[in-house]
C-alpha positions as a Markdown table, in Angstrom:
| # | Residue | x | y | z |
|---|---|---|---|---|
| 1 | Unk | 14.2 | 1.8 | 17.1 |
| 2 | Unk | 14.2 | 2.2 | 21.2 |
| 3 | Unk | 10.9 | 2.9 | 22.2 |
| 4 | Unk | 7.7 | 2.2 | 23.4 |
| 5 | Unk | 5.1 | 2.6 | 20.1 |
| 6 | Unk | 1.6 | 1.8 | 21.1 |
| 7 | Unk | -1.2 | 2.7 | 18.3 |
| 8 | Unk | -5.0 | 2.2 | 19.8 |
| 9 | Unk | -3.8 | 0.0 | 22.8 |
| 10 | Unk | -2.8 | 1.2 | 26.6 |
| 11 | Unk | -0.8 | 4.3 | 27.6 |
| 12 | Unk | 2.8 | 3.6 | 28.3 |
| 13 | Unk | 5.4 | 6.2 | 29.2 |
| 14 | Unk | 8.1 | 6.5 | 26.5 |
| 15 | Unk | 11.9 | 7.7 | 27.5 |
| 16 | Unk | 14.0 | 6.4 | 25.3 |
| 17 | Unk | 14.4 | 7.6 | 21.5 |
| 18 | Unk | 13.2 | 5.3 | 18.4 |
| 19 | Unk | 16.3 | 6.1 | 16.5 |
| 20 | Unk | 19.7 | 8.5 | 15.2 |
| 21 | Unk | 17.4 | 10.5 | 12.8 |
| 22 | Unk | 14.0 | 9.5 | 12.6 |
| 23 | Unk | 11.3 | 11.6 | 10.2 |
| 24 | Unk | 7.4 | 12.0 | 11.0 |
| 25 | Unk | 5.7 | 13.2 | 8.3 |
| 26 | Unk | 2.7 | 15.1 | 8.2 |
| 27 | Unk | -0.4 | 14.8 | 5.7 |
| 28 | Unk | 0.0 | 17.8 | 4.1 |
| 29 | Unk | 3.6 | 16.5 | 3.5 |
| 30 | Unk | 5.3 | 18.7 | 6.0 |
| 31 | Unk | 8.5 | 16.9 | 7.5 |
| 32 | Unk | 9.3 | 17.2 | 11.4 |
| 33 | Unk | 13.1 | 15.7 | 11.7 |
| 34 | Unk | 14.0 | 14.5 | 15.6 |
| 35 | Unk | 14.0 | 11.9 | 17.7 |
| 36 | Unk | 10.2 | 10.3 | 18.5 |
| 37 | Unk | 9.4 | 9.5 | 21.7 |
| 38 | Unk | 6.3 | 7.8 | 21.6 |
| 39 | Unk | 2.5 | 7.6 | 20.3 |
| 40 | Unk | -0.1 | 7.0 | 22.8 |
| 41 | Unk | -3.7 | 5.7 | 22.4 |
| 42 | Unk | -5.1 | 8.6 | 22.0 |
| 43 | Unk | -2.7 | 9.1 | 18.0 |
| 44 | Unk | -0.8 | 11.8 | 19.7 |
| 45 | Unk | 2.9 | 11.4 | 18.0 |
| 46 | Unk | 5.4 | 13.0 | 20.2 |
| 47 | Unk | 8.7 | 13.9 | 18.6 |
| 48 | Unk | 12.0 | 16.0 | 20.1 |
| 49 | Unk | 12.6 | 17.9 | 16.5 |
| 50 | Unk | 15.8 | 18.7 | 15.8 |
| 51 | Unk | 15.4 | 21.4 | 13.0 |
| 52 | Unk | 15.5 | 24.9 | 13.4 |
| 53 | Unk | 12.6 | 26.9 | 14.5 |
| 54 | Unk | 10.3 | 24.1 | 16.3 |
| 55 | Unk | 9.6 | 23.7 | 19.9 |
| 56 | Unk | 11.6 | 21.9 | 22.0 |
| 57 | Unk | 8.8 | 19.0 | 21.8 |
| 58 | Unk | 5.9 | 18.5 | 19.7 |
| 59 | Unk | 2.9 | 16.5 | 20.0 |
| 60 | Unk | 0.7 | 15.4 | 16.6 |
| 61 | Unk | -2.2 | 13.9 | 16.6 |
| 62 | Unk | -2.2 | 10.3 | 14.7 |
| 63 | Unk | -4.8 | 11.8 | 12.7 |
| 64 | Unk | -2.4 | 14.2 | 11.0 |
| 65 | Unk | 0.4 | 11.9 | 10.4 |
| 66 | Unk | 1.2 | 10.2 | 7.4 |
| 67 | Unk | 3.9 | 8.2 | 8.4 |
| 68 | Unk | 7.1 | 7.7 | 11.1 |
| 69 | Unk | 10.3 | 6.8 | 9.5 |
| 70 | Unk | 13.4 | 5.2 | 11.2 |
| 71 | Unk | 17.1 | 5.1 | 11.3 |
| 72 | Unk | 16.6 | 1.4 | 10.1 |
| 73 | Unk | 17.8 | -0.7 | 6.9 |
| 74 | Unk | 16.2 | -3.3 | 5.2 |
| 75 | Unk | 17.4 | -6.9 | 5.6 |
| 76 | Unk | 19.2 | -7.6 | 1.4 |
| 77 | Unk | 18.0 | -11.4 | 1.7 |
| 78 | Unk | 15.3 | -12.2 | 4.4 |
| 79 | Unk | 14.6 | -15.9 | 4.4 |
| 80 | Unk | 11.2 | -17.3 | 3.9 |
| 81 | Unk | 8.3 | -17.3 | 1.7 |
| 82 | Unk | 6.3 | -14.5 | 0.8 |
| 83 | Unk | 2.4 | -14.5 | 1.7 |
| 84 | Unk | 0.1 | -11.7 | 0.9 |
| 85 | Unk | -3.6 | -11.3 | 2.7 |
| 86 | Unk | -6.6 | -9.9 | 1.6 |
| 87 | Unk | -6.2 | -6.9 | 3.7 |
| 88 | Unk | -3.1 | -6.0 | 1.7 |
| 89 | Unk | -0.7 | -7.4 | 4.6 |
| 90 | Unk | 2.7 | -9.3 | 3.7 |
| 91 | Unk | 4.2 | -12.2 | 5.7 |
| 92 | Unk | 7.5 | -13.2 | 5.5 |
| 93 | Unk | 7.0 | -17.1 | 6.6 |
| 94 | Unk | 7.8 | -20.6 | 6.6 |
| 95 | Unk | 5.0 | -22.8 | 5.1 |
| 96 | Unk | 4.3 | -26.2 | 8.1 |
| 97 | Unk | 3.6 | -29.1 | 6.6 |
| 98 | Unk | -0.4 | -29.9 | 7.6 |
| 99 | Unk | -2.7 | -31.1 | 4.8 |
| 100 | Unk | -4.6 | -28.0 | 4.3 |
| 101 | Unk | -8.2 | -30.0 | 4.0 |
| 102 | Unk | -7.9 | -30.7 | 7.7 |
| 103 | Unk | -6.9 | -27.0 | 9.2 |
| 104 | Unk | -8.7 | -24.0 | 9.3 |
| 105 | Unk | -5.8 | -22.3 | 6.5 |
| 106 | Unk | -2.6 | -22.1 | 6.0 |
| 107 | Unk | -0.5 | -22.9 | 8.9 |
| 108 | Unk | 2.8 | -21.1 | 8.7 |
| 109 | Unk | 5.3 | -19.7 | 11.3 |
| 110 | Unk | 7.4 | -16.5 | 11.0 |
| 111 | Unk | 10.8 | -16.7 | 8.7 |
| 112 | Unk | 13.0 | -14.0 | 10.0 |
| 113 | Unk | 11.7 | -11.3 | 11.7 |
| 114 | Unk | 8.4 | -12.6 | 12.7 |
| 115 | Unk | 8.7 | -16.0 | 14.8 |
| 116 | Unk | 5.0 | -17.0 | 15.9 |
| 117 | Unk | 2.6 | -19.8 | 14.6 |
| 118 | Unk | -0.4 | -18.8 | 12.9 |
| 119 | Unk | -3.1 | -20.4 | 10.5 |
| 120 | Unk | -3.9 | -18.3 | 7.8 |
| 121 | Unk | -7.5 | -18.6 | 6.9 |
| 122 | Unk | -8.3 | -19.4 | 3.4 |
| 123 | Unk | -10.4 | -16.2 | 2.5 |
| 124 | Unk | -7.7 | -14.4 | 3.7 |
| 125 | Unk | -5.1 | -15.7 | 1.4 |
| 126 | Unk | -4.3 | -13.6 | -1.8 |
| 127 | Unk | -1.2 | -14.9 | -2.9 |
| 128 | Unk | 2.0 | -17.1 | -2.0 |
| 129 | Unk | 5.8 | -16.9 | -3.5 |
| 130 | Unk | 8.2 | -19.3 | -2.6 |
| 131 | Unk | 11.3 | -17.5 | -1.7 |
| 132 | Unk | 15.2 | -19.0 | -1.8 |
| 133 | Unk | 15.2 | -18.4 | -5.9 |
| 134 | Unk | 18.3 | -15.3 | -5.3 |
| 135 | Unk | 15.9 | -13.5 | -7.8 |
| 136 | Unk | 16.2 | -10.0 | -5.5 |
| 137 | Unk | 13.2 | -8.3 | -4.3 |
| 138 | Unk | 12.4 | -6.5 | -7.6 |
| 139 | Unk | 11.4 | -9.6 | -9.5 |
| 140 | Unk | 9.5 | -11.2 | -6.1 |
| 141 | Unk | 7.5 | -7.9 | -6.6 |
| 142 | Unk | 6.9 | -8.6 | -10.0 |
| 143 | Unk | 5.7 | -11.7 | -9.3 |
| 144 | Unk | 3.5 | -10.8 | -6.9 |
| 145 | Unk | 1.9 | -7.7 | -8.8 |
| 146 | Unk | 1.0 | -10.4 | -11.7 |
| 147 | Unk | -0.6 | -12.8 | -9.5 |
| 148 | Unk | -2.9 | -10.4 | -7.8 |
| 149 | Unk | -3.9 | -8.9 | -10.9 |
| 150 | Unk | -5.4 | -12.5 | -11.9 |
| 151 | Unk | -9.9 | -12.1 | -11.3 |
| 152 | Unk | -9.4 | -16.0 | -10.4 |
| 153 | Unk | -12.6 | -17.5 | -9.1 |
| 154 | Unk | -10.2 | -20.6 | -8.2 |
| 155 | Unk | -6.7 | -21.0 | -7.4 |
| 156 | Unk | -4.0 | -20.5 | -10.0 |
| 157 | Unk | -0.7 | -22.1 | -9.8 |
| 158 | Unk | 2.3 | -20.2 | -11.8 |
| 159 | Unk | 4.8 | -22.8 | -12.7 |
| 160 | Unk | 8.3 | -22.1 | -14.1 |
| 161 | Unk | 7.5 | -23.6 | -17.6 |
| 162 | Unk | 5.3 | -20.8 | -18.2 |
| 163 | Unk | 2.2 | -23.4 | -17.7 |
| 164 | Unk | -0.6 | -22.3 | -15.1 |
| 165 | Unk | -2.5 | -24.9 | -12.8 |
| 166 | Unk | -5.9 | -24.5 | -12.1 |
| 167 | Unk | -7.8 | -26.1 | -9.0 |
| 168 | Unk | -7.6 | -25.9 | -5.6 |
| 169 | Unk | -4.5 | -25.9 | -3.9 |
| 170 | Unk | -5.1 | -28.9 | -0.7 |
| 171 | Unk | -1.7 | -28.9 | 0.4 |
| 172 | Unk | 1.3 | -26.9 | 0.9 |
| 173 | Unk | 4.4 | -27.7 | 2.2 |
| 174 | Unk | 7.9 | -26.9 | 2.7 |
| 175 | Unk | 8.7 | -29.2 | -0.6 |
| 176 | Unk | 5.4 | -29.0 | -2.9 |
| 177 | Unk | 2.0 | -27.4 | -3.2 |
| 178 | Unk | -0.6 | -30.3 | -3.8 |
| 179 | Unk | -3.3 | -29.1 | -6.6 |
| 180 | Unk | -6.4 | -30.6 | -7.1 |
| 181 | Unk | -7.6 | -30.2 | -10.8 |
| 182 | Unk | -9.6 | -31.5 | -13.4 |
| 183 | Unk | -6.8 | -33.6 | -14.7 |
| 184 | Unk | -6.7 | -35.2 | -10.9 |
| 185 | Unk | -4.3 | -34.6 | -7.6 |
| 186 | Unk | -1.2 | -33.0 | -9.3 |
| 187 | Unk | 1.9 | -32.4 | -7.2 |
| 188 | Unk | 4.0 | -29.8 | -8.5 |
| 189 | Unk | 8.0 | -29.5 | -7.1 |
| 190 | Unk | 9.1 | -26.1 | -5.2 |
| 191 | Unk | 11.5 | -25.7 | -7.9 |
| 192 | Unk | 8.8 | -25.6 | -10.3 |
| 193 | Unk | 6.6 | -23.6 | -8.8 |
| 194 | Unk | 7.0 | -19.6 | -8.8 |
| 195 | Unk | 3.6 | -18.7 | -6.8 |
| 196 | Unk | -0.3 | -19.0 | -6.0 |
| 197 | Unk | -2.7 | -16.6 | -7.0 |
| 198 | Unk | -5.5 | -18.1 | -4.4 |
| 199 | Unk | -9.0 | -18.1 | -5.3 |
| 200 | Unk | -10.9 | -14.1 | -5.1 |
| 201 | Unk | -14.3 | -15.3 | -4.5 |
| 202 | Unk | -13.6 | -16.2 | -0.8 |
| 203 | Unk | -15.6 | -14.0 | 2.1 |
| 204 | Unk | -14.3 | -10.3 | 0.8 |
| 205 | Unk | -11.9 | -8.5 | 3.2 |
| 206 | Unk | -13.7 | -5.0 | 5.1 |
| 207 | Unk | -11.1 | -2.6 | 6.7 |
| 208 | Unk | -12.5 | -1.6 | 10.3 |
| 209 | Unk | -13.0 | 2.1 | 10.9 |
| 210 | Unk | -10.7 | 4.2 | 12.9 |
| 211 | Unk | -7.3 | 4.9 | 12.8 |
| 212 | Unk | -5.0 | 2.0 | 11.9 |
| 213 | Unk | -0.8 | 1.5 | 11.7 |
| 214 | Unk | 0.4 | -0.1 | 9.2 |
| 215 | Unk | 3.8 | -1.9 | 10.7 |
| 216 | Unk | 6.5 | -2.1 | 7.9 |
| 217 | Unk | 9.5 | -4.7 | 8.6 |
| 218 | Unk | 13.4 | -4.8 | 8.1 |
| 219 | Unk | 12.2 | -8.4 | 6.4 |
| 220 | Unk | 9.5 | -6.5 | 3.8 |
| 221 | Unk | 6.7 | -8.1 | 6.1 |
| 222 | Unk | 4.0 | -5.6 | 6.6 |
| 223 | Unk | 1.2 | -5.7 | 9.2 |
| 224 | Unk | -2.2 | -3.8 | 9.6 |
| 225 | Unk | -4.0 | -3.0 | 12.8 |
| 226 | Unk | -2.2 | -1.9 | 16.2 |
| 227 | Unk | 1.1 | -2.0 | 17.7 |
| 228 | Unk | 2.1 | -2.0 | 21.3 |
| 229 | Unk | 4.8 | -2.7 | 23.5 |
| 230 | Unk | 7.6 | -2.9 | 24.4 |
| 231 | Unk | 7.5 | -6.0 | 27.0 |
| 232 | Unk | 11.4 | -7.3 | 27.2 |
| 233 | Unk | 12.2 | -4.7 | 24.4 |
| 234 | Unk | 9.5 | -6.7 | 21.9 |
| 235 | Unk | 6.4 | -5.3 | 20.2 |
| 236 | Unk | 3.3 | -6.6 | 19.4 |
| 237 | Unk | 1.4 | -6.9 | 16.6 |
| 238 | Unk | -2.0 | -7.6 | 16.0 |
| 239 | Unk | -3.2 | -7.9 | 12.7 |
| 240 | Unk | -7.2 | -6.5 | 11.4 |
| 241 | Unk | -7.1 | -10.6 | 10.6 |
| 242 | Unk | -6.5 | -11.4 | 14.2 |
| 243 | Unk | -3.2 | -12.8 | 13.6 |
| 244 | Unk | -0.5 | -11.5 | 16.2 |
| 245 | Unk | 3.0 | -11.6 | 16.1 |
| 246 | Unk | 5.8 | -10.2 | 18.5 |
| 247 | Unk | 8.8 | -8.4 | 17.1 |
| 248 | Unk | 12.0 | -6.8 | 18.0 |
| 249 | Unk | 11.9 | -2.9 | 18.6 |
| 250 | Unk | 14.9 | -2.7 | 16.0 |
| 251 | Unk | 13.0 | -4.5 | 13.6 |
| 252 | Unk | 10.7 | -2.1 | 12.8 |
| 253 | Unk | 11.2 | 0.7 | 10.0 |
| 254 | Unk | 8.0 | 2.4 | 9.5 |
| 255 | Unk | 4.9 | 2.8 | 10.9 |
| 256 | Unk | 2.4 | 4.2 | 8.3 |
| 257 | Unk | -1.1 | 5.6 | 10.0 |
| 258 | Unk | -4.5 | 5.5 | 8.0 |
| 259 | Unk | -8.1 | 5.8 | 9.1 |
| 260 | Unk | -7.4 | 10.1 | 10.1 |
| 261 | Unk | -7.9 | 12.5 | 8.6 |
| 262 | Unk | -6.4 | 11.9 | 5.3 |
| 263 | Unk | -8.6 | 9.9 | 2.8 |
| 264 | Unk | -6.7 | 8.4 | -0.7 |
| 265 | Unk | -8.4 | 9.1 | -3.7 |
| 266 | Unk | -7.8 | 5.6 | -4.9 |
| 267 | Unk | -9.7 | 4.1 | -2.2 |
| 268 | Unk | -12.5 | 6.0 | -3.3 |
| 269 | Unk | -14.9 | 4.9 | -6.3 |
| 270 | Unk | -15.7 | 7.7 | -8.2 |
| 271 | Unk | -19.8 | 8.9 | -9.0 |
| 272 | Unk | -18.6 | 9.0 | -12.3 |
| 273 | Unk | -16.4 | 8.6 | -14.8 |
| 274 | Unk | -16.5 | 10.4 | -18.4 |
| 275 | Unk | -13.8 | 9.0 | -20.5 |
| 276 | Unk | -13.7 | 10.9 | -24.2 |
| 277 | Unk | -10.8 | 9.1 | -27.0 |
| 278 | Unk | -8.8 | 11.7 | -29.0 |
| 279 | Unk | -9.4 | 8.6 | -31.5 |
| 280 | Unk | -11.7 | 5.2 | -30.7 |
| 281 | Unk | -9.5 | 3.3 | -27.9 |
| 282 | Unk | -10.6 | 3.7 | -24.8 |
| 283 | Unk | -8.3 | 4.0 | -21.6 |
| 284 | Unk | -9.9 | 3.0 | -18.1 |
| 285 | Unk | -8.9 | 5.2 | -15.4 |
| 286 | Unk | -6.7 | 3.1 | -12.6 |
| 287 | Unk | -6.2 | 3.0 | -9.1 |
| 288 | Unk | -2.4 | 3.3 | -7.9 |
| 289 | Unk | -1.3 | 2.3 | -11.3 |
| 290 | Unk | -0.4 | 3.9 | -14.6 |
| 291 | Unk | -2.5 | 3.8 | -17.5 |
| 292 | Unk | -0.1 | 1.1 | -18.6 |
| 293 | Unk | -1.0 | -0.8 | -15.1 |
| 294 | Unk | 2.9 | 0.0 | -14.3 |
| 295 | Unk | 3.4 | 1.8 | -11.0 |
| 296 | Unk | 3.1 | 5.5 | -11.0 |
| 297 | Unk | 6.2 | 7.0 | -11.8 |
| 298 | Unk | 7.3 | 10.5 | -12.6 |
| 299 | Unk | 10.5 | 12.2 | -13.5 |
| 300 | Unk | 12.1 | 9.2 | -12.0 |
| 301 | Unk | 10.3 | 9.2 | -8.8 |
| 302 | Unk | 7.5 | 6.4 | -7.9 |
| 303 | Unk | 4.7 | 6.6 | -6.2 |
| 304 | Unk | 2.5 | 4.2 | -4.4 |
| 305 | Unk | -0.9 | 6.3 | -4.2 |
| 306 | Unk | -2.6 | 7.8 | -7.3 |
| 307 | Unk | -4.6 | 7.8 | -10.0 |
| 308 | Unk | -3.6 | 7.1 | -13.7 |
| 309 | Unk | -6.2 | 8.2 | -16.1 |
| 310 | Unk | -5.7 | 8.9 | -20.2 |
| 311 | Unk | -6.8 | 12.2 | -21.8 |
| 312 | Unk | -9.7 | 13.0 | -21.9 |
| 313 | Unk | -10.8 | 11.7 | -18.8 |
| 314 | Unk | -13.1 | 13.4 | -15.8 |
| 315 | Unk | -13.9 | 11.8 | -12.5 |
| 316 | Unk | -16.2 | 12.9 | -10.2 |
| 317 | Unk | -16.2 | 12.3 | -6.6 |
| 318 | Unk | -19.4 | 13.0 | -4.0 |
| 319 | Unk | -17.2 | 13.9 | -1.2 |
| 320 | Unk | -20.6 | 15.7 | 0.7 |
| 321 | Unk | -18.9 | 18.7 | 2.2 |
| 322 | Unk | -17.0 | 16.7 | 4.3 |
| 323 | Unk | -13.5 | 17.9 | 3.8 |
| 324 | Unk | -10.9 | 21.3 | 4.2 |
| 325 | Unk | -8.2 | 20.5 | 1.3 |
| 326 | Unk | -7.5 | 18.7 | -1.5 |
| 327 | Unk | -3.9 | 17.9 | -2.5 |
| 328 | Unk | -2.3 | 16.3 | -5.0 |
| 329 | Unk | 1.0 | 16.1 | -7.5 |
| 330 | Unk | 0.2 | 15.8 | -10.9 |
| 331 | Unk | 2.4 | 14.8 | -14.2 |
| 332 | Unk | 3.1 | 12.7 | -17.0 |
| 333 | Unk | 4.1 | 9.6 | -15.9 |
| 334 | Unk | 7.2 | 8.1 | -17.3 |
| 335 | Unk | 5.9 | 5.3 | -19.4 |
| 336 | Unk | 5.5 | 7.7 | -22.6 |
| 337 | Unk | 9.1 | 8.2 | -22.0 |
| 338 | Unk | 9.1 | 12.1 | -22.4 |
| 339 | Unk | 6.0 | 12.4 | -24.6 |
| 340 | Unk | 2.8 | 13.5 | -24.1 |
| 341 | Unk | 0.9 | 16.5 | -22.6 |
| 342 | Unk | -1.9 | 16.7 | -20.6 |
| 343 | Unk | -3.8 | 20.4 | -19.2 |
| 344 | Unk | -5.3 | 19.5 | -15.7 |
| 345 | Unk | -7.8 | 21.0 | -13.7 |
| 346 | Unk | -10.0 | 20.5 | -10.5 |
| 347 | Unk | -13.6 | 21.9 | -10.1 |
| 348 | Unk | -15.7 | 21.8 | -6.9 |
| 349 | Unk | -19.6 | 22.2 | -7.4 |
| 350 | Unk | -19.4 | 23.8 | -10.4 |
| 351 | Unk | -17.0 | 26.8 | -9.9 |
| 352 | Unk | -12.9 | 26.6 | -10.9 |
| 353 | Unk | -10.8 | 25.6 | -8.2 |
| 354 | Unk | -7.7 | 24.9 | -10.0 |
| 355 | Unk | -7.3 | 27.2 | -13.6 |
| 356 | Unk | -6.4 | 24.3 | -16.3 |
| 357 | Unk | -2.8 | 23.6 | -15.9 |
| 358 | Unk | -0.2 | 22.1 | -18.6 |
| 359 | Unk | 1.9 | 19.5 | -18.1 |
| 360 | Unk | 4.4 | 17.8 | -20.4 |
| 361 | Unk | 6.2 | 14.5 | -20.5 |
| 362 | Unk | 9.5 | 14.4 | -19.1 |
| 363 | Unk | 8.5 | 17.5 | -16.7 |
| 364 | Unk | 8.8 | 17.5 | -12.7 |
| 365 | Unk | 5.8 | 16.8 | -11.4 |
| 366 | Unk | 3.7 | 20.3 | -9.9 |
| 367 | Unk | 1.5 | 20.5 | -6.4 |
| 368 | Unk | -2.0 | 20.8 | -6.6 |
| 369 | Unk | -3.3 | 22.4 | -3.2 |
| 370 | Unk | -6.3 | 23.8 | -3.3 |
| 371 | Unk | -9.5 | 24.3 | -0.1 |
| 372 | Unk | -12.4 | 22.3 | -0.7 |
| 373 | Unk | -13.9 | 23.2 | 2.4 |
| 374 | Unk | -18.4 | 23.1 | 1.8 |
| 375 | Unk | -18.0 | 21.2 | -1.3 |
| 376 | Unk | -20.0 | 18.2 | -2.1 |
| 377 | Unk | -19.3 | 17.4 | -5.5 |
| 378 | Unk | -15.4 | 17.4 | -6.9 |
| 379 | Unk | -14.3 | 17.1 | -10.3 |
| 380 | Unk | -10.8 | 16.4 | -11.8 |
| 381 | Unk | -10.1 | 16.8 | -15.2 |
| 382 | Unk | -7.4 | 15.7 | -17.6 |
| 383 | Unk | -7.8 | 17.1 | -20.8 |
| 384 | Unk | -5.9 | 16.9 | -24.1 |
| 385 | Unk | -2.6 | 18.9 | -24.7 |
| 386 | Unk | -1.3 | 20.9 | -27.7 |
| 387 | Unk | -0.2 | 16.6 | -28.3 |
| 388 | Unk | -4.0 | 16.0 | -28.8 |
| 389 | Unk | -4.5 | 12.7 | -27.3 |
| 390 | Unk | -0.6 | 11.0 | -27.8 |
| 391 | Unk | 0.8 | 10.4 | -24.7 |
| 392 | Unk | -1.4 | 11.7 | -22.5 |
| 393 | Unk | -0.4 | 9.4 | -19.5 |
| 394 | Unk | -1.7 | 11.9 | -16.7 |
| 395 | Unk | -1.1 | 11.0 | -13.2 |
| 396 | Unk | -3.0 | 12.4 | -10.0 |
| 397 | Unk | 0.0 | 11.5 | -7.2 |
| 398 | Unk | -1.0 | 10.8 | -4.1 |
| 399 | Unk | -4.0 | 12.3 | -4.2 |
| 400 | Unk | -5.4 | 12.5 | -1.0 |
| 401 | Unk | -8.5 | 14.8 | 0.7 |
| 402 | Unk | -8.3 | 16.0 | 4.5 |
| 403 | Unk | -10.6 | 16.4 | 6.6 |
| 404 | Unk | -11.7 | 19.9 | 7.9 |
C-alpha cells in the first residue's frame, strides 16, 4: 500500500495508488474493485474502479464503507507476544522488563511491525500470550478466545500443566510473569506459561462516538482510532487508548471503518429476549458466537458479526425510527453438522416484514434485506422447523441496520 490514508485527521493530497488490486467494500455489501487513492477527514473514500460500468473515479463517504482491502499478505510467523486491550485492539509486542508495581502498566515495545514504546495501562489489559511456541496462529486464537471468555474479577494465569494461577500478576518480563497469590509471590517460567487473562473489574472500556478505523496489520496487530500519514512513507496510528505507533505504508492490509452509518446487531442489547425450549434446556442467545460459543460458521464460511440464537428464540430491538434497512444472512450454522431446521422471520412494529422463511442445516446461507425505514420496535424470530427443536443452531450473519 502507496498512499496517503488519513481517517479524522488533516487533509493530505493522495497520488499514488495503495495497491495492484485493492477492494472497498460498501455496507450494503456492494464491492467497488480499483485502485484507492485516498480518504480524507471528512470519510470520503476515493477509489479509481477498475470494473465495468463505474465512473472513472468515485468518491464514498466513510460512512458507507465497510471496509478497504489491499494487495497485501500476512506475515506466516510475526515475532512477539500477543496483547489484547479492552477496546478489542491487538499488539504484537515485546514485554520490557520493569516491575509492574512501579509503572503506570505494562511497558512493552512493538515486535515486528510496530516498533514504539508504550505502557499499557492496567485497565486496559484483557489478555497476554506469549508467542515463540511454533503453535501457528489458529491455536494462539484459541488461546486467546478461552482467556477472554474467563468473568475473572482477578488475574488468571494459564499454565501448560493445565493448572491456573490466581492473583495479581506484579511483574512481567521477557523470561517470567511474577504472580502474587494466596500461596505467596510465585514465579512461573515462559515455558510454562501459555497466557494471562487479566482481571475484568478494572475502569470498563467506552468506545468514543464518531467514525473510527480500525487498522489491521501484516503482523495480526490491530489498532482502533485514526490513521494518518504518510511522513517518510510511515503512518500513524493513534489508538482510542492514546497509544500511538508509526508504521510502514506496506504494512497495512485493511482498514475496517465503524461509527457510520452501519450499526451491528451484536453491539446492540436487545429490549427483550423470549427464549421458548422445544424440551426444558434453555439456549442463551450469543453475540458473534454460535449457540455452541464456536464462531459463526455456515456452509463453510465464517463470520465475525452475528447472532447465534436456538429455536425458539425472539429478540426484540428499540431501534426508535432511526434507520432505512435492515440486512442480514441467515442459516444453520455448521456446528449441527448438516442437521437442524429453523423458519426465520423479521417483524417491524407489529406488521410482517420478512414472511417466515426455512432454512435447513447443511444449506447456503440466504439474504435478508428488508426497509425498516419509521420503525421503532424490530423483532426477529427463529422459530422451530419441521425438526422441532433438534438442531436448530440459527444464525443472524452479520446482521447490521443502516441508517436512513
Amino acid at each position: 500500500m502507496r498512499t496517503t490514508l488519513l481517517v479524522l485527521a488533516l487533509v493530505v493530497g493522495l497520488t499514488e495508488p495503495l495497491g495492484a488490486l485493492d477492494t472497498v467494500t460498501r455496507i450494503d455489501d456492494e464491492k467497488v474493485v480499483g485502485i484507492v487513492t485516498g480518504v480524507d477527514s471528512s470519510g470520503v473514500v476515493t477509489i479509481t474502479p477498475t470494473m465495468p460500468g463505474k465512473p472513472p473515479v468515485m468518491r464514498i463517504p466513510a460512512s458507507e464503507v465497510l471496509s478497504v482491502r489491499f494487495d497485501v499478505p500476512l506475515i506466516a510467523n510475526p515475532a512477539g507476544d500477543l496483547l489484547v486491550l479492552a477496546s478489542g485492539e491487538r499488539y504484537r509486542i515485546s514485554v520490557r522488563p520493569e516491575l509492574m508495581s512501579a509503572q503506570p502498566g505494562v511497558v512493552c515495545s512493538g515486535a515486528d511491525v510496530l516498533k514504539e514504546t508504550n505502557s499499557m495501562a492496567f485497565a486496559n489489559l484483557r489478555a497476554y500470550v506469549p508467542g515463540g511456541r511454533g503453535a501457528g496462529a489458529k491455536a494462539e486464537h484459541a488461546v486467546v478466545d478461552e482467556l477472554l471468555s474467563f468473568e475473572n474479577d482477578r488475574d488468571v494465569v494459564a499454565m501448560a500443566n493445565g493448572d491456573r494461577l490466581t492473583g495479581v500478576v506484579e511483574l512481567l518480563a521477557p523470561t517470567q510473569a511474577v504472580v502474587s497469590a494466596k500461596v505467596g509471590r510465585v514465579p512461573v517460567p515462559r515455558d510454562l506459561l501459555v497466557g494471562i487473562a487479566f482481571s475484568k473489574t478494572l475502569r470498563p472500556y467506552t468506545e468514543p462516538e464518531g467514525l473510527l478505523a480500525e487498522t489491521r496489520l501484516t503482523d495480526g496487530s490491530v489498532v482502533v482510532g485514526s490513521i494518518a500519514g504518510p511522513i517518510g512513507g510511515r503512518y500513524t496510528l493513534r489508538s482510542v487508548l492514546r497509544y500511538r505507533w508509526e508504521v510502514q505504508a506496506k504494512t497495512i492490509r485493511e482498514v475496517r471503518f465503524r461509527g457510520g452509518k452501519l450499526v451491528w446487531l451484536s453491539d446492540l442489547e436487545p429490549a427483550k429476549v423470549e427464549m421458548t425450549p422445544f424440551f426444558n434446556r434453555s439456549w442463551p442467545y450469543r453475540k458473534n458466537r454460535s449457540v455452541w460459543g464456536k464462531p459463526l460458521s455456515v456452509k463453510g464460511v465464517v463470520y465475525e458479526r452475528g447472532l447465534g440464537v436456538h429455536s425458539r428464540t425472539e429478540l426484540t430491538y428499540d431501534i426508535g425510527g432511526e434507520f432505512a434497512t435492515f440486512i442480514a444472512d441467515i442459516g444453520i450454522d455448521d456446528e449441527t453438522r448438516g442437521e437442524g431446521s429453523a423458519v426465520f422471520s423479521v417483524r417491524g412494529d407489529g406488521a410482517t416484514l420478512l414472511p417466515q422463511v426455512e432454512m435447513s442445516g447443511g444449506q447456503k446461507p440466504r439474504r435478508v434485506k428488508v426497509s425498516v425505514a419509521g420503525v421503532r420496535q424490530l423483532k426477529l424470530l427463529v422459530d422451530f422447523g419441521k425438526d422441532q427443536g433438534v438442531g436448530d443452531h440459527g444464525d443472524w450473519l452479520n446482521a447490521r441496520l443502516i441508517r436512513k
